[in-house]
C-alpha positions, -999 to +999 in steps of 0.1 A: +243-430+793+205-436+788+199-402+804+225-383+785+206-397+752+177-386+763+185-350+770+207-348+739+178-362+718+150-336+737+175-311+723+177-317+684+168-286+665+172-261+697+182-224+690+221-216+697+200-191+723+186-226+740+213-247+740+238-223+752+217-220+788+236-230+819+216-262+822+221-271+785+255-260+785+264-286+814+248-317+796+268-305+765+298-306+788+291-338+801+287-351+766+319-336+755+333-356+781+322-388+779+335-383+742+367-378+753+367-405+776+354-431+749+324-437+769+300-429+744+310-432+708+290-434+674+289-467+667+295-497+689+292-534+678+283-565+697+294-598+700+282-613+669+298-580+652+264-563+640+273-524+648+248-501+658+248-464+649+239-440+675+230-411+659+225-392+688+260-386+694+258-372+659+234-350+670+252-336+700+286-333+680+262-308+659+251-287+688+288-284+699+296-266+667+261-244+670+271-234+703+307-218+692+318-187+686+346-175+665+379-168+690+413-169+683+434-198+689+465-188+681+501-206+696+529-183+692+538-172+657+510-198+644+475-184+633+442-201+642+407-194+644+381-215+654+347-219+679+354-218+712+334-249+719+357-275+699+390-268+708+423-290+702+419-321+724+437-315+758+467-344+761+493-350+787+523-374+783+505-399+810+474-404+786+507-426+769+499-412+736+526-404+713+516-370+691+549-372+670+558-334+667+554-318+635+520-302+627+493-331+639+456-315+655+432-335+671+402-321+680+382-325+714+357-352+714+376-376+695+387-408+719+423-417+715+434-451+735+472-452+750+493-468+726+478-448+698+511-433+676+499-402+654+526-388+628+532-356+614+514-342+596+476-360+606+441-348+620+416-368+639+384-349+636+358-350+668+336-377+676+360-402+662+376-434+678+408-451+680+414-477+696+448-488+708+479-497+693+469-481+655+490-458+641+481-429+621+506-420+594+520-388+578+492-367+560+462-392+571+425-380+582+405-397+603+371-383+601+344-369+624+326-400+640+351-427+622+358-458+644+396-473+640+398-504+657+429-519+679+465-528+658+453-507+628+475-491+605+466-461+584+491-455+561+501-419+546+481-399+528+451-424+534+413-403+545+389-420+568+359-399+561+337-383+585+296-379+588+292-343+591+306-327+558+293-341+536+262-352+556+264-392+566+240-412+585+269-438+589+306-434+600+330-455+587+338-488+601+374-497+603+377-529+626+407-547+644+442-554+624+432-534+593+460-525+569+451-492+552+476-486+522+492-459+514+464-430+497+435-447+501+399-437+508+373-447+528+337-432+529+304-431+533+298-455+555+316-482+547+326-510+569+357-533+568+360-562+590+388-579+610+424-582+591+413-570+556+442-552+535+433-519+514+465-520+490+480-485+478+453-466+463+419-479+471+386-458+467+360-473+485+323-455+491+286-463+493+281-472+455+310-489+451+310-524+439+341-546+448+347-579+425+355-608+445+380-633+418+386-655+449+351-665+454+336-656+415+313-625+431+304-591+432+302-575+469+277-543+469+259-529+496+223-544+501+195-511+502+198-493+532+236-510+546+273-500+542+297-513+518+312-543+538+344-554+531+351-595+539+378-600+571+410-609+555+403-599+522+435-582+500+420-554+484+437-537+453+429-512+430+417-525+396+398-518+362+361-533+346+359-523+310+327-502+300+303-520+282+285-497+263+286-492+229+306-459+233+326-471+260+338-504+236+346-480+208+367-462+229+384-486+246+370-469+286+375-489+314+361-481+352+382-479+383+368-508+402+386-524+438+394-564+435+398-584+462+429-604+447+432-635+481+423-637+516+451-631+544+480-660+545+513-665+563+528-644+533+505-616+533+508-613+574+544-612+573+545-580+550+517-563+568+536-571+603+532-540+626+568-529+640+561-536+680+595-518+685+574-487+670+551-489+699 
């Protein structure tokens, strides 16, 4: 992959006229590919769970779109219209996949393990990564570059958000055995580790500071890193009152997560994935 890089990375700020010559054309291909195939994503971690952002592949995913042109898409009686260059990710029933019918797109360039289950209505966006066994609920986004780790569950209405719109430099993190409630968001960058719990209704982002009552602390993100969220913590939605003199007189209060326990034998068994569902 050390060549790809480098010819994806000798390409940043090319002309649509440049990047759409036959040679550039096939290394955008074989990037598109190895999307596909998960052998290249935007983020990968290593033993001691440090992730590294590759912003090449960043990069490349932007020259996809650059390339494009406007065609249309159209299946049947349904209208759409979009470039050329990022289709709908091309699935057959032995990529063991289940795309529950009902009005679910992913785009190409997104990496989808077998075992993945994907419910109508959702969208994974390209460039993101899911690893297998998670399941993607009704009305759920998974954004461009997001990586979902293995036995995930992202609930219904719940938005993984992407890198590209609005401009990130990090994708969000979301690793192994997460429970994402229901209509929760996650942006910006932010990172969640092994077997945390979002309840119903969490807003995390980059500025977002989470108040720890098990352990008596605040969790914010140090300059220049991602919002990390503890493994195991049980995350709720909550409220800090506002301490200025305005805010005391009227009583104002701030949306503010709290992360309530870390994961027991009580808090497993209600977060239990169905297996029969896989």
């Amino acid at each position: 992959m050390h060549s790809l890089q480098s010819s994806i990375e000798s390409l940043k700020g090319s002309t649509q006229e440049i990047l759409s010559s036959e040679e550039n054309l096939s290394i955008l291909g074989i990037f598109l590919d190895a999307l596909n195939a998960g052998t290249i994503r935007a983020a990968t971690t290593d033993e001691s769970g440090h992730w590294t952002v590759h912003q090449w592949v960043k990069e490349g995913i932007l020259m996809l779109f650059k390339i494009g042109s406007l065609q249309d898409m159209s299946i049947g009686s349904m209208p759409f219209f979009d470039k050329h260059s990022i289709p709908l990710k091309s699935l057959t029933v032995n990529d063991n996949i289940r795309v529950v019918p009902g009005g679910s797109s992913i785009r190409t360039g997104a990496y989808i393990a077998p075992g993945v289950i994907c419910m109508p209505p959702m969208y994974i966006n390209i460039g993101a990564f899911v690893d297998a066994g998670t399941m993607v609920d009704s009305h759920a986004l998974v954004g461009t570059c997001a990586q979902i780790g293995k036995n995930v569950h992202i609930s219904a209405a719940s938005q993984i958000g992407g890198v590209l719109e609005p401009a990130g430099a990090r994708p969000v993190i979301i690793e192994d055995n997460v429970m994402i409630g229901g209509n929760c968001g996650v942006y910006e960058g932010v990172l969640i580790r092994n077997r945390a719990v979002l309840g119903t209704g969490v807003i995390l982002n980059a500025s977002t500071h989470v108040y720890d009552l098990v352990n008596g602390e605040i969790i914010k993100p140090a300059s220049g890193q991602p919002l990390e969220i503890p493994a195991n913590a049980v995350v709720v939605p909550g409220t800090r009152a506002i301490q200025s003199a305005f805010g005391r007189e009227n009583g104002l209060s701030i949306s503010t997560p709290l992360i309530i326990k870390y994961r027991d034998e009580k808090t497993d068994a209600k977060t239990a994935l169905e297996e029969a569902l896989r």
